[in-house]
C-alpha positions in Angstrom: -24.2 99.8 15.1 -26.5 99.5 12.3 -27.2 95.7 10.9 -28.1 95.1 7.1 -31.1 92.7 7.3 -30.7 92.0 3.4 -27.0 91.0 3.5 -27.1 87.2 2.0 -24.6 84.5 1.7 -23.1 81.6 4.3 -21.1 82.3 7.3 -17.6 81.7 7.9 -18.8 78.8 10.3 -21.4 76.8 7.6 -18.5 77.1 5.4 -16.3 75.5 7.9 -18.3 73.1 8.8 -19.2 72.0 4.8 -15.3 71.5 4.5 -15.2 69.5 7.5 -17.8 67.3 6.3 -16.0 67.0 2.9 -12.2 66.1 4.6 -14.1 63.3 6.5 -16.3 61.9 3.7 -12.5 62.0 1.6 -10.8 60.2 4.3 -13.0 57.7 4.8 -13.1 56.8 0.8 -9.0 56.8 0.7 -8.7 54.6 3.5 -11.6 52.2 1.9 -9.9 52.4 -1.5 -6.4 51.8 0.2 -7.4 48.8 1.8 -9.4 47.0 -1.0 -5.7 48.0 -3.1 -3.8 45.7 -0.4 -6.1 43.3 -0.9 -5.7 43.1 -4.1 -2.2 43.1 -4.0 -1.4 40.5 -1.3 -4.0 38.0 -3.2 -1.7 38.7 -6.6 1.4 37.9 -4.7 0.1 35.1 -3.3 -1.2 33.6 -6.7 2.6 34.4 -8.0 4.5 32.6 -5.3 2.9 29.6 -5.4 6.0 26.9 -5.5 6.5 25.1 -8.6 6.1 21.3 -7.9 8.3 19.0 -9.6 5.2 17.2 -11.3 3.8 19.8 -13.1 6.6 20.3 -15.4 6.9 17.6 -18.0 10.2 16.0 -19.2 12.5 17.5 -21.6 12.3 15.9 -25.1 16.1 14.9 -26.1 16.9 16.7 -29.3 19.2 13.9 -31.0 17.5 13.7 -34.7 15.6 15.9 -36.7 12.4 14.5 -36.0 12.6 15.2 -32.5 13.8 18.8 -33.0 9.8 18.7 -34.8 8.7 17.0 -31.4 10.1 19.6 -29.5 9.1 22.7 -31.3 5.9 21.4 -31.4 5.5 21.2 -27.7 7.3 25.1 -27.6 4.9 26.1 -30.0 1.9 25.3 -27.6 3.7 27.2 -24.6 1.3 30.4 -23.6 4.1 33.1 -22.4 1.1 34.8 -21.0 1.4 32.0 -18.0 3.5 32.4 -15.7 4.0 28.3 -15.2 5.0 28.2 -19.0 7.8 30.6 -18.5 9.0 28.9 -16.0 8.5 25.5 -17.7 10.6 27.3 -20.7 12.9 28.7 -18.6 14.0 25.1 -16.8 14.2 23.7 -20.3 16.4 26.5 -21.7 18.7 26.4 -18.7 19.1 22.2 -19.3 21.0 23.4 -22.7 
């Protein structure tokens, strides 16, 4: 049998081997990317569930005249609904109506 000595290209077993490579380099940056994630997460949920102490939150103002309806918008009006301790600090007021 006659062999072409000018055939060129990659064998079925460099090709093989290059896609090994590539599954393992892959694997290895899912599983690094997965666990930084669940970092990430449990941190987050650990920031959120924090309990709400009974001394953070500040008395309700008693709306009975019309000047402390002013009082109490006044102190709504500086409430960041961004922060999750202001919504809950709204939310406790609200419900006390």
């Amino acid at each position: 049998m006659k062999t072409n000595k000018l055939q060129s290209g990659f064998s079925i077993i460099v090709i093989l081997i290059i896609i090994a490579v590539i599954g393992v380099v892959g694997f290895l940056g899912y599983k690094a990317y997965d666990s930084t994630q669940s970092k990430v997460i449990e941190s987050d949920e650990a920031a959120v569930l924090q309990p709400a102490v009974a001394s953070d939150v500040p008395a309700a103002i008693e709306v009975t005249t019309t000047a402390s309806l002013d009082e109490a918008t006044a102190q709504l009006d500086g409430i960041n609904l961004e922060d999750d301790a202001d919504i809950v600090l709204l939310d406790s007021e609200v419900n006390k109506f």
